[in-house]
C-alpha positions as a Markdown table, in Angstrom:
| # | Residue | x | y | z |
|---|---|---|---|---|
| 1 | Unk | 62.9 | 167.1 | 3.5 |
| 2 | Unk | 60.7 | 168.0 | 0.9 |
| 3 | Unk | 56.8 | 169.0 | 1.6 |
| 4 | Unk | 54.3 | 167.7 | -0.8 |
| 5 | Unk | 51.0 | 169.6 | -1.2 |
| 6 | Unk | 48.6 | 166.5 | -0.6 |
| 7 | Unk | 45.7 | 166.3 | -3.1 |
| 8 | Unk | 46.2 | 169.5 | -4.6 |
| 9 | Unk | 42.9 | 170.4 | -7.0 |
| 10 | Unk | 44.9 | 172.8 | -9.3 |
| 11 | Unk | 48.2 | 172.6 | -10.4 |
| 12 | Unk | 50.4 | 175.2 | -13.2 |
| 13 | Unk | 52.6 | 172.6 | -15.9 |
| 14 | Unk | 56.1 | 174.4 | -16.9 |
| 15 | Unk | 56.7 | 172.6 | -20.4 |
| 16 | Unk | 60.3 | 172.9 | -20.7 |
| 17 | Unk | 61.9 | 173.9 | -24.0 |
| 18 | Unk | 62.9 | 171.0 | -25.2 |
| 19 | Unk | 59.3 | 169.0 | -24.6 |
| 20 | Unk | 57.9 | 172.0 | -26.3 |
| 21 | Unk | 60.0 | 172.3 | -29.2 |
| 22 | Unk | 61.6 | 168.8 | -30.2 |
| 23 | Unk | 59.3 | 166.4 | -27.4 |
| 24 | Unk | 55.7 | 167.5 | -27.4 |
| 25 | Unk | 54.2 | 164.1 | -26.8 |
| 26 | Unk | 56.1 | 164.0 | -23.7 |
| 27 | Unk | 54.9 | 167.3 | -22.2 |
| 28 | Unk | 51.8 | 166.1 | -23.0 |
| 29 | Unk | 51.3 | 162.9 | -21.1 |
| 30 | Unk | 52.8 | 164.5 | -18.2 |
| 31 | Unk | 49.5 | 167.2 | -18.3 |
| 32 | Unk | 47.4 | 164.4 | -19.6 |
| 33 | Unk | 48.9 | 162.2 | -16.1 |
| 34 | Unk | 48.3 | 164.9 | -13.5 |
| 35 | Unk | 44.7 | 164.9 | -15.4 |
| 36 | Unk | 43.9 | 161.7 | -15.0 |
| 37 | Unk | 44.4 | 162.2 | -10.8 |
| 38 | Unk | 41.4 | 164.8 | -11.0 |
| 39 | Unk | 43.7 | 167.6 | -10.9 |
| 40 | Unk | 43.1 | 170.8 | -13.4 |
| 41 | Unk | 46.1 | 171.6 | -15.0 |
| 42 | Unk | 47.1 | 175.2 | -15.9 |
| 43 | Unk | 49.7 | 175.9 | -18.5 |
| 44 | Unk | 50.5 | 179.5 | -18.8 |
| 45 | Unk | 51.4 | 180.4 | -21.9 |
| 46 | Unk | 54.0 | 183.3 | -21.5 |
| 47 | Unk | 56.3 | 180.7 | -20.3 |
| 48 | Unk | 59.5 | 180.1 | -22.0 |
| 49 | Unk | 62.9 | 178.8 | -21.0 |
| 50 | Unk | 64.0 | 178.5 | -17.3 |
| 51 | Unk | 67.4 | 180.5 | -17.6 |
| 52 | Unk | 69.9 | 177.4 | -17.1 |
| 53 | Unk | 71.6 | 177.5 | -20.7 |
| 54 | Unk | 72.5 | 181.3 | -19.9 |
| 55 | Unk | 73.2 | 180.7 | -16.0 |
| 56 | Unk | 75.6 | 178.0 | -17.1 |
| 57 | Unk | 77.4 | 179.6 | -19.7 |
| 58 | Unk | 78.2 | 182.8 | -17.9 |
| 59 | Unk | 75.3 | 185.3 | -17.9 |
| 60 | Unk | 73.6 | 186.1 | -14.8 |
| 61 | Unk | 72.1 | 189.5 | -15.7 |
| 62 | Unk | 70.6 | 187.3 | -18.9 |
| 63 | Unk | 69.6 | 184.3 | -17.0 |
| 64 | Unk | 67.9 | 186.5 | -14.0 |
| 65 | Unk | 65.9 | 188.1 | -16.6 |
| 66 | Unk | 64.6 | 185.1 | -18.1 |
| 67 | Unk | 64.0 | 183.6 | -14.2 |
| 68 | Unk | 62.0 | 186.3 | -13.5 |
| 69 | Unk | 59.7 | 186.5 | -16.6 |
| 70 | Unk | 58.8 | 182.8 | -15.5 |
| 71 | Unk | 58.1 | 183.8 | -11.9 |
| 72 | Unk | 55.9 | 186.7 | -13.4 |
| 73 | Unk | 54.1 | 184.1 | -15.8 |
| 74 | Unk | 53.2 | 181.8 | -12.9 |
| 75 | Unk | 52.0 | 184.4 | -10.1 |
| 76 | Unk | 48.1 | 184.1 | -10.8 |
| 77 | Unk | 48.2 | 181.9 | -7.4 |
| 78 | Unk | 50.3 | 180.0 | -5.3 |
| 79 | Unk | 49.8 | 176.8 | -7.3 |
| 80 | Unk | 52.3 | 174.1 | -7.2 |
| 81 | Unk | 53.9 | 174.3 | -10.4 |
| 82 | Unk | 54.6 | 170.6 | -11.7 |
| 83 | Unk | 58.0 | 170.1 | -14.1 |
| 84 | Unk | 58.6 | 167.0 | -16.3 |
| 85 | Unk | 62.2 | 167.6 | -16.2 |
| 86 | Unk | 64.7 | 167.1 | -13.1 |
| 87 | Unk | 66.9 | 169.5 | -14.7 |
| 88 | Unk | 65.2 | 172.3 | -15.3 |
| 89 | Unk | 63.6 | 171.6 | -11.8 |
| 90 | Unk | 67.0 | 171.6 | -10.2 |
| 91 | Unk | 67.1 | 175.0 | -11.8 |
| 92 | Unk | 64.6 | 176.3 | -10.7 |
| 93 | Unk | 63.7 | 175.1 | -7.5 |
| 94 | Unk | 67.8 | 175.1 | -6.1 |
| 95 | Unk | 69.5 | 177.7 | -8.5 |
| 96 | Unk | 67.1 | 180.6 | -9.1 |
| 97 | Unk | 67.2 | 182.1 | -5.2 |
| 98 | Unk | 71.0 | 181.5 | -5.5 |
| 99 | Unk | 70.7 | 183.4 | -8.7 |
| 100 | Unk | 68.7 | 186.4 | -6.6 |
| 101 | Unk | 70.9 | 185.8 | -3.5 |
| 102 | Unk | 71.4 | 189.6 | -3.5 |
| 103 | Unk | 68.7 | 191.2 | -5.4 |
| 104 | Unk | 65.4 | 192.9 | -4.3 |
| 105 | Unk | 63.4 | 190.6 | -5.7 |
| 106 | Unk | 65.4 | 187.8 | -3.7 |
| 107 | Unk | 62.2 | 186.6 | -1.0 |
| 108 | Unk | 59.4 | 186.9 | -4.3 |
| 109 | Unk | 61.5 | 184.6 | -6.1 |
| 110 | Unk | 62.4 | 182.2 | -2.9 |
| 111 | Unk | 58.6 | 181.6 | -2.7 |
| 112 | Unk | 58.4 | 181.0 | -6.5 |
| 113 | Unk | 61.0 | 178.4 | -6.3 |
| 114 | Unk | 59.2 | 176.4 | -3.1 |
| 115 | Unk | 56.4 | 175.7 | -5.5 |
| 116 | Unk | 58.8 | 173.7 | -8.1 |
| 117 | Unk | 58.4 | 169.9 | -8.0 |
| 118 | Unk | 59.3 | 167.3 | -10.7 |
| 119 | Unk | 56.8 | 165.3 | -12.3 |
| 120 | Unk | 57.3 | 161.7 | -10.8 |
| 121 | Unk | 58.0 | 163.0 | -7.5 |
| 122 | Unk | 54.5 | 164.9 | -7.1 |
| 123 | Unk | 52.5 | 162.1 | -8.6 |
| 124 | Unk | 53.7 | 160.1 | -6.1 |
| 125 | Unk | 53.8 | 161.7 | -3.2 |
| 126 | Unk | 51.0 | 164.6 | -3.7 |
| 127 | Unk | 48.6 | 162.3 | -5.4 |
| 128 | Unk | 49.5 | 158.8 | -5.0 |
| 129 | Unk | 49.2 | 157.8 | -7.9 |
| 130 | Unk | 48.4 | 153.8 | -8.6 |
| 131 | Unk | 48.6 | 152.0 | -12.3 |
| 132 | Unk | 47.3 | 149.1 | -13.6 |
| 133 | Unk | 49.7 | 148.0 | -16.4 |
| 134 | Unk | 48.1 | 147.0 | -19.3 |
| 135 | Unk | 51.1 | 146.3 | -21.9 |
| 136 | Unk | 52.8 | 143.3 | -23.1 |
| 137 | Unk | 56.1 | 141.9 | -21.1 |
| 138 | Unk | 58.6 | 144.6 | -21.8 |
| 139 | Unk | 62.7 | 144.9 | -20.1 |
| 140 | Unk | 63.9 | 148.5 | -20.0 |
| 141 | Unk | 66.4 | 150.5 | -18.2 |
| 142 | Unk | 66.4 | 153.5 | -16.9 |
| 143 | Unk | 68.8 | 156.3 | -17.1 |
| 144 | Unk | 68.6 | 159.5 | -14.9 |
| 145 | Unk | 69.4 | 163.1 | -15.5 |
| 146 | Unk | 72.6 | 164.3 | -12.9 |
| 147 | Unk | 69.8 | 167.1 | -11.9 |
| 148 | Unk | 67.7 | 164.7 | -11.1 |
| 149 | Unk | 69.8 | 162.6 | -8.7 |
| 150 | Unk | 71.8 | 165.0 | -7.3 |
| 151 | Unk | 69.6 | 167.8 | -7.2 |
| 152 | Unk | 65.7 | 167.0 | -6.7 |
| 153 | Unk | 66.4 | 163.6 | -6.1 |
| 154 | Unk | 63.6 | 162.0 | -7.9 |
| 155 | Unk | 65.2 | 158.9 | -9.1 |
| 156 | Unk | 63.4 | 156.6 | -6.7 |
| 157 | Unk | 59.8 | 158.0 | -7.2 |
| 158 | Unk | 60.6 | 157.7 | -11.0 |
| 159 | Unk | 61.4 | 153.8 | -10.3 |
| 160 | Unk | 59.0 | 153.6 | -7.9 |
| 161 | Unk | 56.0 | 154.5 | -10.9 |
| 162 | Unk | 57.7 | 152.1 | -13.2 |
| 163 | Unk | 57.7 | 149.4 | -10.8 |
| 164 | Unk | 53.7 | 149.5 | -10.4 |
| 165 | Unk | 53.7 | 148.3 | -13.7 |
| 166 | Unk | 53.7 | 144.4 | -13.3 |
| 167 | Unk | 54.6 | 143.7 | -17.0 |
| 168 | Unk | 57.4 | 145.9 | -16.9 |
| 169 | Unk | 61.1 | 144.4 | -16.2 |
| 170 | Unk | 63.4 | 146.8 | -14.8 |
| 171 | Unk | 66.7 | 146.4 | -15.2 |
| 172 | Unk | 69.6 | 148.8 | -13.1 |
| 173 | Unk | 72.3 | 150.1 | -15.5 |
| 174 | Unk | 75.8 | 149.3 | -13.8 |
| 175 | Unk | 77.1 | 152.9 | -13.6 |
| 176 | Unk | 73.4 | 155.1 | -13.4 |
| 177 | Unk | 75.3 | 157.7 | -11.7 |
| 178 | Unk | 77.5 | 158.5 | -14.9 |
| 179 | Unk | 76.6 | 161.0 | -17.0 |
| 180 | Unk | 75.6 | 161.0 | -20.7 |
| 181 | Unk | 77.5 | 163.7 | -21.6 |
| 182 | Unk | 74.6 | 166.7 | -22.7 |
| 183 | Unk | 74.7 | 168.8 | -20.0 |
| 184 | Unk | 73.2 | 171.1 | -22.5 |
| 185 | Unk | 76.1 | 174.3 | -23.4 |
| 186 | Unk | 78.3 | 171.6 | -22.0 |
| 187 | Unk | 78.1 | 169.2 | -25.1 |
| 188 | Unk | 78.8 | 172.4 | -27.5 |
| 189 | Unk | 81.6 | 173.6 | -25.4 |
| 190 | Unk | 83.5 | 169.9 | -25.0 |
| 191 | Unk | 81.6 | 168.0 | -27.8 |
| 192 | Unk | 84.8 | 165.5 | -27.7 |
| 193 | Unk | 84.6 | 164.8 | -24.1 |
| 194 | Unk | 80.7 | 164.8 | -24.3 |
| 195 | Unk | 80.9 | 162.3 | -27.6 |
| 196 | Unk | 83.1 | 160.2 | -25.2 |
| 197 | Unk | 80.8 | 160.2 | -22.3 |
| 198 | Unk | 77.6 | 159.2 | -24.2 |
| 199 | Unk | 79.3 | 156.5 | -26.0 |
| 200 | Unk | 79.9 | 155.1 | -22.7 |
| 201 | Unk | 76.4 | 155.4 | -21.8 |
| 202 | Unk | 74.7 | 154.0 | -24.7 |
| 203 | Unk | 77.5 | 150.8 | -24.4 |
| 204 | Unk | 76.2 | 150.7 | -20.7 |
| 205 | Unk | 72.4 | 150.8 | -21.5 |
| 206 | Unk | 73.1 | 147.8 | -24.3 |
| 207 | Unk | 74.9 | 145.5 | -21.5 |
| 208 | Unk | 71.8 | 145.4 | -20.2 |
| 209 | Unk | 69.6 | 143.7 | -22.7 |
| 210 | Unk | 67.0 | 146.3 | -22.7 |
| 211 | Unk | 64.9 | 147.0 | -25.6 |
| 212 | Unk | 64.1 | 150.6 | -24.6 |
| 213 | Unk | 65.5 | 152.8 | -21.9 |
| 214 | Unk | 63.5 | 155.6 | -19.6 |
| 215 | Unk | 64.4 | 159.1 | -18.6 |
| 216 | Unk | 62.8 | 162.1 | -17.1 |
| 217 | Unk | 64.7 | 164.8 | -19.3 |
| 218 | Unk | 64.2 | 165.0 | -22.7 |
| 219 | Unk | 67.6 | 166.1 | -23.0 |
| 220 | Unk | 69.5 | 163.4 | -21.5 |
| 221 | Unk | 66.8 | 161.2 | -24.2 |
| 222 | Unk | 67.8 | 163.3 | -27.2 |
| 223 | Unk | 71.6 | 162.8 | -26.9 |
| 224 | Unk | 71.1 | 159.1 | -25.7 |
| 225 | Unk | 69.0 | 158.5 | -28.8 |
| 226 | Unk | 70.9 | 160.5 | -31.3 |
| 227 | Unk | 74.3 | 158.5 | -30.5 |
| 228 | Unk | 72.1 | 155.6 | -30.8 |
| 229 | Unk | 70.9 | 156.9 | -34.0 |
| 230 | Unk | 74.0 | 157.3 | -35.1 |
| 231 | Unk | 75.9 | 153.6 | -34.6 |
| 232 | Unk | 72.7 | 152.3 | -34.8 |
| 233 | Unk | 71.4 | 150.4 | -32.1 |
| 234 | Unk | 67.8 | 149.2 | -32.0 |
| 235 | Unk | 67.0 | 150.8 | -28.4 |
| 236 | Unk | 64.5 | 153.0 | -28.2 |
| 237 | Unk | 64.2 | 156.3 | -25.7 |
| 238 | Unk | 61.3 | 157.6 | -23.8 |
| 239 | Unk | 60.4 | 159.9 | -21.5 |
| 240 | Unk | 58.7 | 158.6 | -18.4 |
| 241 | Unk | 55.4 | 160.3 | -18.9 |
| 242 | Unk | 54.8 | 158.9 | -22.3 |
| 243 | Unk | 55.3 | 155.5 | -21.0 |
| 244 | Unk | 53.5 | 155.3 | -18.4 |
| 245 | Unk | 50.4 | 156.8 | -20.1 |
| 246 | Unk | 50.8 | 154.6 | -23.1 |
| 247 | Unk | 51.0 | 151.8 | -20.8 |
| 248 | Unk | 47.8 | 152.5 | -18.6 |
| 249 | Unk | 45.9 | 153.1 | -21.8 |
| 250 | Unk | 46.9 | 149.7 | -23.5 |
């Protein structure tokens, strides 16, 4: 069983790529959410990617190298380090001392990992967070990342945030625990299979008369929405963070 930190006063944010390259807004209300708890928020800026795309296609040697220029980047203290992404969570916090298994730098790494937690997950449980819902009547779905179920299973404290918010419907999808189909190298490697799978998603997030749906991985959003793009179907992605915050704002 996972131990939460409990009122933590400082916290270190790993952006993930894709939140800093194609999703900013959606790093940003995570920070702007762990702000608004009184917590100071440090984002280290030699950061970069967390090594899965490498580690999945093939290349240890590569993907150690890139795990251990993100342990190096976040070893000013022993802060938890918050992630707005169940996948590259799961990758960090499960895979990397698999990754060093049999390397010298196996125990540094092991205590680097114990510091990973995903975003909804820590606001819940490390600072109880509590929202007052301050939008207009809105049904949604949500779709989770297989990381995130499978690996730092966060669903529930995801749903758990949502569900504070009283004007907020929340309808299940009937088969959450498919896939969409990204699995990042994997929708490059089998794009037929992968087209195949998100079509199935995106037909399953309509059955439910949502107008929007809700994730906490920007990549599971970005191939959702771009197969939604593409047949065009008015239902609009977002990540968790960005909801939320845009919601307790008004």
């Amino acid at each position: 069983m996972t131990e939460y930190p409990q009122n933590p006063s400082t916290v270190y944010y790993f952006g993930t790529c894709l939140s800093d390259m194609i999703y900013p807004e959606a790093g940003l209300a995570g920070i702007r959410l762990l702000q608004r708890e009184g917590v100071e928020v440090i984002y280290p800026k030699k950061q970069s990617c967390c090594g899965q795309p490498a580690y999945n296609s093939g290349f240890p040697d590569e993907a150690r190298a890139v795990a251990l220029a993100q342990v190096k980047a976040f070893s000013a203290s022993n802060a938890p380090i918050v992630v707005p992404s169940g996948s590259c969570a799961g990758m960090m916090h499960i895979h990397y001392p698999l990754l060093f298994e049999n390397e010298p730098e196996y125990f540094e790494v092991k205590r680097f990992s114990e510091r990973i937690f995903e975003l909804t997950s820590f606001l819940r449980h490390s600072l109880k967070a509590a929202y007052t819902d301050k939008g207009p009547p809105v049904t949604l779905t949500w779709h989770s990342s297989c990381h995130a179920r499978r690996e730092m299973a966060c669903t529930e404290d995801s749903k758990a945030l949502i569900r504070q918010l009283t004007n907020v419907t929340l309808v299940e999808l009937a088969n959450e625990h498919e896939c969409c189909g990204f699995g990042g190298t994997f929708s490059v490697k089998r794009p037929e299979i992968s087209a195949a799978m998100v079509k199935d998603k995106v037909r399953d997030i309509q059955e439910t008369g949502a107008s929007a749906y809700l994730t906490g991985d920007c990549g599971c959003m970005m191939n959702i929405s771009g197969h939604m793009g593409k047949v065009k179907r008015p239902v609009s992605g977002h990540h968790i963070a960005e909801f939320i915050l845009e919601r307790i704002h008004g």
